[in-house]
N, C-alpha and C positions, 0 to 999 in steps of 0.2 A: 527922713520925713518926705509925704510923700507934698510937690509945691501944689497951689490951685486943684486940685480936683474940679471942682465947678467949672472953670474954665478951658478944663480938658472937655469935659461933657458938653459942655455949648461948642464948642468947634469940632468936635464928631456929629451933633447935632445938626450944623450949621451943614456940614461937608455930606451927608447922608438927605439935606436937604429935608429935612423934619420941621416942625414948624415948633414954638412952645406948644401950642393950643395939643397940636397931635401926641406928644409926649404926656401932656397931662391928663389927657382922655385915655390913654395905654396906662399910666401909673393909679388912674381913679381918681386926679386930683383937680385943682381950679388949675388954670392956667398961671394965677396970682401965684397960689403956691409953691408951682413948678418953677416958675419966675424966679423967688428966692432962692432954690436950690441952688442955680446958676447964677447967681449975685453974690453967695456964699451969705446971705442973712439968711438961713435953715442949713443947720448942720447936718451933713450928709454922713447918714448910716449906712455901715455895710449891708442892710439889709434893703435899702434905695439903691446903694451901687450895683446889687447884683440884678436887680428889676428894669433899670437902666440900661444896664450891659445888655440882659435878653434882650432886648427894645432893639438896641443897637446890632446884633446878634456877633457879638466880640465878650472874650473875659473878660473880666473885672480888672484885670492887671494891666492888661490891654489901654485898655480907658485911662487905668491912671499913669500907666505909662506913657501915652500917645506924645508924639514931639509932632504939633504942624509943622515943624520946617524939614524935618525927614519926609515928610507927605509930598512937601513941595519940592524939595530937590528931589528925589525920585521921581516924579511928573516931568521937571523938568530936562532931568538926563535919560527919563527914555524919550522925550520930547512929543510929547502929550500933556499939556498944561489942562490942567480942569477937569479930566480923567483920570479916574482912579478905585481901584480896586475897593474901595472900601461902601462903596455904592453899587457893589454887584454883590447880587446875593450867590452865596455858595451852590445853590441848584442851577442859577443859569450857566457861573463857569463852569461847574460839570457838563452841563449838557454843549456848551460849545467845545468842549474837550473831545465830547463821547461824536459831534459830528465831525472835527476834523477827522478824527481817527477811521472816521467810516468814509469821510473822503478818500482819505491816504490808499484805506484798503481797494476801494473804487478805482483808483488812478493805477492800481499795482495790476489790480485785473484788465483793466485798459492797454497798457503794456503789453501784458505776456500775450495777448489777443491780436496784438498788431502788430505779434514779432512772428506769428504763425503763419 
């Protein structure tokens, strides 16, 4: 069984820096009612979890799996506290990917030009 869901949801929430208000404006709902989801007074359906998830842009399993303290000891062992992957959207890591990589290539050309 899976424990808290709602309280997995409000600390991706929290950590994604989401407000209720913004959440319940992306699900179509009051703020009140979004409220209860996260309090566990409104039982949460799989078809809320999956609405959620996209929100969050993580699976479903994800969500109900999330452990904060894995969040937090990974921040802390790469020693970046407050930073964390889960507040970067997948198209900016790519694109910081896609510029190291044009760095790297940059620096190789720099090289063979001043070995000449």
């Amino acid at each position: 069984m899976i424990q808290q869901p709602e309280t997995k949801i409000k600390q991706i929430r929290e950590l994604k820096n989401f407000t209720q208000e913004y959440m319940a404006q992306k699900l179509g709902l009051s703020t009140r009612a979004y409220s209860k989801i996260e309090t566990g007074e409104t039982q949460l359906t799989i078809n809320r979890l999956n609405e959620i998830s996209e929100i969050f842009g993580v699976p479903p399993m994800e969500v109900l799996g999330f452990d904060e303290k894995q969040v937090f000891n990974n921040c802390k062992q790469d020693g970046y506290i407050g930073i964390n992957h889960i507040n970067m959207p997948e198209k900016l890591i790519q694109q910081y990917e896609e510029t190291i990589q044009a760095l790297k290539e940059q620096i190789a050309v720099l090289k063979l030009l001043m070995e000449k």
